[in-house]
VMD Tcl script that builds the backbone (N, CA, C; Angstrom):
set m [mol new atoms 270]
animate dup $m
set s [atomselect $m all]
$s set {name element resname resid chain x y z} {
  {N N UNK 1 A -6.431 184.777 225.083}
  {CA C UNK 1 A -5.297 184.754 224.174}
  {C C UNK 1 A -5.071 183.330 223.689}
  {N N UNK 2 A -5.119 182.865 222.033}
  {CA C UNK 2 A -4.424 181.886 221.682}
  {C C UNK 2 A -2.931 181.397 221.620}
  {N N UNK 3 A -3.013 180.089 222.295}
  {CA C UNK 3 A -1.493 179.620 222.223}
  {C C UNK 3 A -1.138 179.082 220.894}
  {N N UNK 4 A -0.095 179.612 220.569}
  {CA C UNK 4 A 0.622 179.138 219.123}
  {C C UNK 4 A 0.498 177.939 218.868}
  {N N UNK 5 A 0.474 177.658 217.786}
  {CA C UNK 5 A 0.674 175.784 217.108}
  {C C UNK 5 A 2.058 175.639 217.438}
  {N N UNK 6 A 2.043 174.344 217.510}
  {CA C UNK 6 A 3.392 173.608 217.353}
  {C C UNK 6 A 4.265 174.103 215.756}
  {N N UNK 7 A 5.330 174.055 216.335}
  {CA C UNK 7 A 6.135 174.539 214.766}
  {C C UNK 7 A 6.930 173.268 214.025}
  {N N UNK 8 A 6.475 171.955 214.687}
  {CA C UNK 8 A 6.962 170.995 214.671}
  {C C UNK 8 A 6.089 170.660 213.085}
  {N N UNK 9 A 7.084 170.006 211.727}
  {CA C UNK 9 A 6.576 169.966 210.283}
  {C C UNK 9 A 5.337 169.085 210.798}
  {N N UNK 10 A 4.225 169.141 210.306}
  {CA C UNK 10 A 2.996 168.559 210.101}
  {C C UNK 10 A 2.115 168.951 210.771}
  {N N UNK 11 A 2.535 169.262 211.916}
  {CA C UNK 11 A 1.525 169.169 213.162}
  {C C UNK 11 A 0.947 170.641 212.886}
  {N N UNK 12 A -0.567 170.293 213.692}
  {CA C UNK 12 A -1.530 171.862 213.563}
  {C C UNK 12 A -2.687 171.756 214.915}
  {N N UNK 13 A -3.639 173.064 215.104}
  {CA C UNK 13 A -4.271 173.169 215.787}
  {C C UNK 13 A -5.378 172.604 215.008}
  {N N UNK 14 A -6.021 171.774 216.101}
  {CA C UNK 14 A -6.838 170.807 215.483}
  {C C UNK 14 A -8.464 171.470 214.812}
  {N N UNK 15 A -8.423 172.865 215.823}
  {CA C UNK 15 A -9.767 173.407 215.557}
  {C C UNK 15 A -9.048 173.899 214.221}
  {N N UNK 16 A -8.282 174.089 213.252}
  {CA C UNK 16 A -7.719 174.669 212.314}
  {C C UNK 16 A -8.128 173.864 211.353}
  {N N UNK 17 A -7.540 174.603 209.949}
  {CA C UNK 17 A -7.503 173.592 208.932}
  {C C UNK 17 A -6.692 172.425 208.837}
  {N N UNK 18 A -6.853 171.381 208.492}
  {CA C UNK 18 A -5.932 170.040 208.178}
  {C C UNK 18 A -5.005 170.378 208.240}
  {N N UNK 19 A -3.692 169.479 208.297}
  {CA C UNK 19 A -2.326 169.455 208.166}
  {C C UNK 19 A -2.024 169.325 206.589}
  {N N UNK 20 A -1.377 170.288 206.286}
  {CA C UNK 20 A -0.654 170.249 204.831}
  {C C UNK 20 A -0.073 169.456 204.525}
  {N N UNK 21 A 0.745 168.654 205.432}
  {CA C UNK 21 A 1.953 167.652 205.343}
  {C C UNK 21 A 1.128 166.143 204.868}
  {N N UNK 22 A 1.844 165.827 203.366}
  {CA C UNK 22 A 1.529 164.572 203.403}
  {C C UNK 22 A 2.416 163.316 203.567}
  {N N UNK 23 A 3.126 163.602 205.021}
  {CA C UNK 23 A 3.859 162.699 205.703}
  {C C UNK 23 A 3.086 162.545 206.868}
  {N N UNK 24 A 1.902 162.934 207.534}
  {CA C UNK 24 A 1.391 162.604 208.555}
  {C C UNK 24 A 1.056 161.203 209.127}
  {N N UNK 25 A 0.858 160.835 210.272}
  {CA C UNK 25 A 0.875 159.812 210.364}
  {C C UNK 25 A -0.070 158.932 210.620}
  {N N UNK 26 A -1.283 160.057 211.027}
  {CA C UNK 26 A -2.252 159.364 211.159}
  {C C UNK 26 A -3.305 159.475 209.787}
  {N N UNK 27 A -2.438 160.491 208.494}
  {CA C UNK 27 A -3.241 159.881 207.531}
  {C C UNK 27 A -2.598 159.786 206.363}
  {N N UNK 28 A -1.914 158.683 205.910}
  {CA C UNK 28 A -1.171 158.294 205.244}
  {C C UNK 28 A -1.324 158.067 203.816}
  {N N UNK 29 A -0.912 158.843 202.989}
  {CA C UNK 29 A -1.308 159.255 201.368}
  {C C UNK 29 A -0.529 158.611 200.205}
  {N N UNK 30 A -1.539 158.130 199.238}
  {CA C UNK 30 A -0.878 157.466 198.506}
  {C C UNK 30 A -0.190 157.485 197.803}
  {N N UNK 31 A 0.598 159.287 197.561}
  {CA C UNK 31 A 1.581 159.595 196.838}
  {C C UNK 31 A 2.959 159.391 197.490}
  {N N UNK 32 A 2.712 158.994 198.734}
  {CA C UNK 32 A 3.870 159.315 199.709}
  {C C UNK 32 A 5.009 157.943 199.314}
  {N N UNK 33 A 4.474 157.113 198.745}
  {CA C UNK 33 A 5.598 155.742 198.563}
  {C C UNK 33 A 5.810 156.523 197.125}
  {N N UNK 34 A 5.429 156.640 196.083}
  {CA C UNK 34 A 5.719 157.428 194.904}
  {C C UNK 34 A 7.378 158.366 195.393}
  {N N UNK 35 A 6.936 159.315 196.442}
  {CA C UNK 35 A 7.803 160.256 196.714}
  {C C UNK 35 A 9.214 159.866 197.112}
  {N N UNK 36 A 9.107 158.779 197.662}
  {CA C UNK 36 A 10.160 158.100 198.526}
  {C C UNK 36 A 11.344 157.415 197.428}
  {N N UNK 37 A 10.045 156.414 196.223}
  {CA C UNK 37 A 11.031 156.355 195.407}
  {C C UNK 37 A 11.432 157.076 194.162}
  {N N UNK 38 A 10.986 158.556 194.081}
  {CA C UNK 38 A 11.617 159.446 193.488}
  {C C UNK 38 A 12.738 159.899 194.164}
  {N N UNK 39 A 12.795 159.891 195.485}
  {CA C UNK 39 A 13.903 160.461 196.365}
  {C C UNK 39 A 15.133 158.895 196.008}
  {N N UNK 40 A 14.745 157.526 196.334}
  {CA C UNK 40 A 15.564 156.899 195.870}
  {C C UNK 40 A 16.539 156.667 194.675}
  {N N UNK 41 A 15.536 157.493 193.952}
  {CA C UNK 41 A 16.628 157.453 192.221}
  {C C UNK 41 A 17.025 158.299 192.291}
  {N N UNK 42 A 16.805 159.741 193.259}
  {CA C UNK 42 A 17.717 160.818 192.882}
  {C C UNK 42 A 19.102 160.279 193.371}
  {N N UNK 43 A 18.829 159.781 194.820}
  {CA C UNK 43 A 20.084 159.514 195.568}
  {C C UNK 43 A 20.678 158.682 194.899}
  {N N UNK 44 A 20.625 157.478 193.872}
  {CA C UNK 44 A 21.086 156.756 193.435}
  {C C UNK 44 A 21.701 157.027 192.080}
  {N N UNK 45 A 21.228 158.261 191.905}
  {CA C UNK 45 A 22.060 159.090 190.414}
  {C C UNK 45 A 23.131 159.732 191.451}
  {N N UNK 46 A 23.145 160.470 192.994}
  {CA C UNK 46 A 23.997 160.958 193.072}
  {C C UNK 46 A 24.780 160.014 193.245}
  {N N UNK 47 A 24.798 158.849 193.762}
  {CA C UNK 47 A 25.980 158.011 194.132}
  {C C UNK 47 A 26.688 157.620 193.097}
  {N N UNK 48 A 26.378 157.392 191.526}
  {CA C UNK 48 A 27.007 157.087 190.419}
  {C C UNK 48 A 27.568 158.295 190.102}
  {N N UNK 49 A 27.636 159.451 190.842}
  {CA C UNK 49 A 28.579 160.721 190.497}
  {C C UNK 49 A 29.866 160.562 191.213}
  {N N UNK 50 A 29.425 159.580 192.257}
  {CA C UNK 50 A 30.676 159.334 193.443}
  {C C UNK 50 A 31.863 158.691 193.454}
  {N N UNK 51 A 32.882 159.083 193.264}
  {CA C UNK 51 A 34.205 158.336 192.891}
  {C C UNK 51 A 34.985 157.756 193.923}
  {N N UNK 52 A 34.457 158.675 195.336}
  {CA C UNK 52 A 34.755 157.479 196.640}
  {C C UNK 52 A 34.015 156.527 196.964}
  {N N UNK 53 A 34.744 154.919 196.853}
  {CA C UNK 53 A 33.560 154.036 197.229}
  {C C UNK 53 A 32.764 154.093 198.368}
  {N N UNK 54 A 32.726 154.197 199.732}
  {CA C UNK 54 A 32.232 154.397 200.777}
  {C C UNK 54 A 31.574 155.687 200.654}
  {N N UNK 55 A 31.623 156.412 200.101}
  {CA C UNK 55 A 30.426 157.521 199.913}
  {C C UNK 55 A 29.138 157.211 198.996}
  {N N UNK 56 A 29.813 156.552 198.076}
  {CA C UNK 56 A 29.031 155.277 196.995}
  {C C UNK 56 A 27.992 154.583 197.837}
  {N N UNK 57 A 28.483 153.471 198.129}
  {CA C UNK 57 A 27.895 152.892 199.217}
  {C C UNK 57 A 26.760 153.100 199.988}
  {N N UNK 58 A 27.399 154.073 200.753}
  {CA C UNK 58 A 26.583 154.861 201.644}
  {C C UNK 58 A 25.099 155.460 200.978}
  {N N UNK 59 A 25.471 156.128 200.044}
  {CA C UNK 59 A 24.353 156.627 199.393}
  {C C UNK 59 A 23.635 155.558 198.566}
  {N N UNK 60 A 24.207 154.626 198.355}
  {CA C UNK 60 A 23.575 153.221 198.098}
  {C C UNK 60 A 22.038 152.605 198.644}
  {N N UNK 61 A 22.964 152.215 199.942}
  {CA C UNK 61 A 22.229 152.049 201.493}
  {C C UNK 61 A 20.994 153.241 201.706}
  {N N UNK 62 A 21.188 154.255 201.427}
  {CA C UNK 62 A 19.922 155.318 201.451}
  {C C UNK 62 A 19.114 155.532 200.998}
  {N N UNK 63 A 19.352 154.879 199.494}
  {CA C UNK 63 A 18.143 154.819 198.479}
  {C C UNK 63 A 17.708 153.644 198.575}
  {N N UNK 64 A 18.330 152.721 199.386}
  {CA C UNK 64 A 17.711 151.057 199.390}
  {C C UNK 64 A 16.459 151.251 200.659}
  {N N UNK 65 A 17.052 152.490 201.559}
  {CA C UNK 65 A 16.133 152.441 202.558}
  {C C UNK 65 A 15.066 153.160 202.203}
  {N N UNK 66 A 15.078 154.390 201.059}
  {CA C UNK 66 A 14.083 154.857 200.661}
  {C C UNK 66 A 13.085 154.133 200.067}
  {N N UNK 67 A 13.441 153.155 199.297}
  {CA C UNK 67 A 13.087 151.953 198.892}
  {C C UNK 67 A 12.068 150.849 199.633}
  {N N UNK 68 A 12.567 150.720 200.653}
  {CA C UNK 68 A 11.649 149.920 202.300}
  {C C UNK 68 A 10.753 151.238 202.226}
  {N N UNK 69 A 10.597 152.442 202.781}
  {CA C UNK 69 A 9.783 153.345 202.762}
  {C C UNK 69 A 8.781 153.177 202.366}
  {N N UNK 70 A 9.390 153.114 200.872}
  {CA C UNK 70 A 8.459 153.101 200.024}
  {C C UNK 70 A 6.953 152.122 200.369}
  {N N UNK 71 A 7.545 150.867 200.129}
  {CA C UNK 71 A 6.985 149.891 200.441}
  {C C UNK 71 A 6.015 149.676 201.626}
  {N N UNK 72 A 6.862 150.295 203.166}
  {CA C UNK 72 A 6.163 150.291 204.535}
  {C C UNK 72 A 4.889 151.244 203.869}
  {N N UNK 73 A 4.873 152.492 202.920}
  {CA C UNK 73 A 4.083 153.244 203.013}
  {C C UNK 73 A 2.444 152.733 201.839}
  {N N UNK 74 A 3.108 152.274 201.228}
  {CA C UNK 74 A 2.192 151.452 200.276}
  {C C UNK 74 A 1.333 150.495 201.272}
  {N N UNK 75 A 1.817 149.424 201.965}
  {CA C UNK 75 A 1.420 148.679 202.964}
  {C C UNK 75 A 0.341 149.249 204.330}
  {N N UNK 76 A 1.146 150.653 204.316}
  {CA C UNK 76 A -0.084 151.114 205.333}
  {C C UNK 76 A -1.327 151.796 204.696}
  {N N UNK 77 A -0.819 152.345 203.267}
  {CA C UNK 77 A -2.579 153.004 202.770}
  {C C UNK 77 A -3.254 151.390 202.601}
  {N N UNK 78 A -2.968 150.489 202.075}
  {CA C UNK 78 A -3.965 149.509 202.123}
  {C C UNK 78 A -4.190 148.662 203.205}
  {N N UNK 79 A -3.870 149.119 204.363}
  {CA C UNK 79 A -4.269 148.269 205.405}
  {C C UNK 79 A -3.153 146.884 205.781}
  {N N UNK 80 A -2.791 147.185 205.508}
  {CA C UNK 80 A -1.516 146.025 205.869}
  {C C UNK 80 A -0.908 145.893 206.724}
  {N N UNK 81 A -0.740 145.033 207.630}
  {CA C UNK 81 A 0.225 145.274 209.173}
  {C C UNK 81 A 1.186 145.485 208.594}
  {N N UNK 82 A 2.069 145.983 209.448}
  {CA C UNK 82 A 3.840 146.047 209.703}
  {C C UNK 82 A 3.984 145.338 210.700}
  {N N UNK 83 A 4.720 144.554 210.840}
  {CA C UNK 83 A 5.075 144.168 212.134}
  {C C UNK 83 A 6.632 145.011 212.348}
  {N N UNK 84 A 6.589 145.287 213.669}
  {CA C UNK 84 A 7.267 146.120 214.321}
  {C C UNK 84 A 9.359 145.891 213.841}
  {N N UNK 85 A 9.504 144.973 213.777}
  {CA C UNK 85 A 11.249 144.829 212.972}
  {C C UNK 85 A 11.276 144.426 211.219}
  {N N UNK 86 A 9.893 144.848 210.911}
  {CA C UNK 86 A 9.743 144.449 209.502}
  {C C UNK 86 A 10.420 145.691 208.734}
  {N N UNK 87 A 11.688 145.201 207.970}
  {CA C UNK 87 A 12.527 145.648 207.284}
  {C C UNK 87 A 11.659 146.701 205.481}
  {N N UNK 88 A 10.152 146.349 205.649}
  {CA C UNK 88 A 9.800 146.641 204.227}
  {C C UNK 88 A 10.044 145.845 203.123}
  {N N UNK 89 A 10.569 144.963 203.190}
  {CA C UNK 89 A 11.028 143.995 201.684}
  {C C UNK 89 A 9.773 143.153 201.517}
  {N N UNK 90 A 9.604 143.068 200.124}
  {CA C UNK 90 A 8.463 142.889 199.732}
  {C C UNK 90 A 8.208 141.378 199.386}
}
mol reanalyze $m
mol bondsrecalc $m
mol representation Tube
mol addrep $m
């Protein structure tokens, strides 16, 4: 009897086909910084909908971090260290 895959997003049985997910980590795709800062401008259109400042803000701060993402992820398809408290700023 086979034991189930993990249901955990990405992960798969290795005798299987590849992982669908192109957030994986051990193979890191070059659309994935693209994605991050499409996710940053969405969040950053929602925050200009926001009429409380601290919700503003906040969603500010989220697209700035999508932003580092971005960047950490660009840095790892070409081979680039991270060092371990490196914020992503370029």
């Amino acid at each position: 009897m086979r034991m189930a895959a993990s249901t955990r997003p990405g992960s798969h049985d290795r005798s299987d086909n590849p992982p669908t997910s192109d957030s994986s980590p051990e193979r890191p795709h070059s659309d994935q910084a693209e994605r991050y800062r499409l996710m940053a401008k969405e969040v950053r259109g929602a925050a200009e909908e926001m009429h409380d400042m601290v919700s503003r803000q906040t969603l500010k701060r989220i697209a700035d971090d999508y932003e580092r993402l971005a960047v950490r992820s660009e840095r790892r398809v070409r081979g680039t260290p991270i060092s371990p408290g490196s914020r992503g700023h370029r």
